[in-house]
C-alpha positions, 0 to 999 in steps of 0.5 A: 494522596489518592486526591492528588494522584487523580489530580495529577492524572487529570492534568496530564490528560489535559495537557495530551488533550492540549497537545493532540491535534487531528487533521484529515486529508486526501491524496492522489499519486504513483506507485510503481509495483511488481510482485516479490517472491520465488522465481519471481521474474516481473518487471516494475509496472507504473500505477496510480493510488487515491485516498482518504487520511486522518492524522492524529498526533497526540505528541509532539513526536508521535502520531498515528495515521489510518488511511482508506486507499484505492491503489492499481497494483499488480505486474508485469513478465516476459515469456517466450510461447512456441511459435507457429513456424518453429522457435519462440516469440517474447510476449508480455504478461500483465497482471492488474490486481486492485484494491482498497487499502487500509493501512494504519501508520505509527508516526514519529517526528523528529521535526516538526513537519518531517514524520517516519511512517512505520506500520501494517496494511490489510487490502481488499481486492475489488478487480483483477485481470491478466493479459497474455500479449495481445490475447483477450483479458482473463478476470481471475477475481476468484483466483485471488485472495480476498485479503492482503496483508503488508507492512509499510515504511515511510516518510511525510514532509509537510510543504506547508501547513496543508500539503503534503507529500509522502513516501512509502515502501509496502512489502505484501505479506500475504501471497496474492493467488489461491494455491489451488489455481497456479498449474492450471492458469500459469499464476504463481501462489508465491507471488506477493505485492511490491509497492514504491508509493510518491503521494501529495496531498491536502490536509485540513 
């Protein structure tokens, strides 16, 4: 009995073995991001992302994918400042907060080259800066959480055998400022990252 039981254990693995493909790839496309969160007033910022992928899939209808991601994330507002001669002027606020993401996706495929993409993100911030109209830039890395954790919701669609393109949603859970530093510098501790991603990409 036991003899057979480790038999049969030994042919399915072999046949997820069989079954299991793994590729890598890179990718490079356009994210268009902003912050959510309480009294969050920003406007949708055009940025852009680039990165490297494994794709494992040890199913015929499920996978996974970790990704390793450099992404221009961040925001941008309208604010009325008083004006020298009275009233007020409407000035731009920018914020550019980047980092490395690496989010690691479960995939399941209902076709063969069609994946739904579901899963969590941790990224690191490497440069953040926030400009006031056409006043000099402030860097405020120290002002912004080291570690930002998300979740994303997606799909590929494999073009052909090697390229790909992908869609994706990343809603940060993690409020992107220290709490400590917000009534000082006029940055809100709500606020949390909002991504639309459009990637194409190579796989081998």
């Amino acid at each position: 009995m036991t003899k057979k039981l480790m038999t049969l254990m030994l042919a399915m693995l072999a046949c997820v073995s069989a079954s299991a493909q793994v590729k890598f790839g890179a990718k490079v496309g356009l994210d268009l991001t902003n912050f959510w969160g309480k009294e969050c007033g920003h406007q949708l910022v055009l940025n852009y992302q680039a990165g490297l992928l494994m794709e494992y899939k040890f199913h015929p209808h499920f996978g996974v994918a970790p990704e390793v991601v450099f992404a221009a994330q961040g925001g941008q507002e309208k604010a009325d400042d008083a004006s020298d001669v009275g009233g007020f002027i409407r000035s731009d606020k920018h914020y550019h907060t980047n980092y490395i993401n690496v989010p690691v996706m479960l995939k399941y495929y209902p076709a063969q080259d069609f994946s739904i993409d579901f899963g969590p993100q941790a990224g690191f911030n490497v440069y953040s800066k926030y400009t006031k109209g056409k006043h000099e830039a402030t860097y405020y890395k120290d002002m912004t959480k080291a570690v930002d954790f998300g979740l994303g919701l997606g799909c590929t669609y494999d073009l052909d055998k090697n390229v790909f393109m992908q869609v994706r949603y990343t809603l940060g859970l993690t409020r992107v400022f220290e709490d400590r530093h917000y009534t000082t510098y006029s940055i809100r501790d709500y606020h949390k990252n909002a991504n639309i991603q459009l990637a194409f990409g190579a796989k081998f």
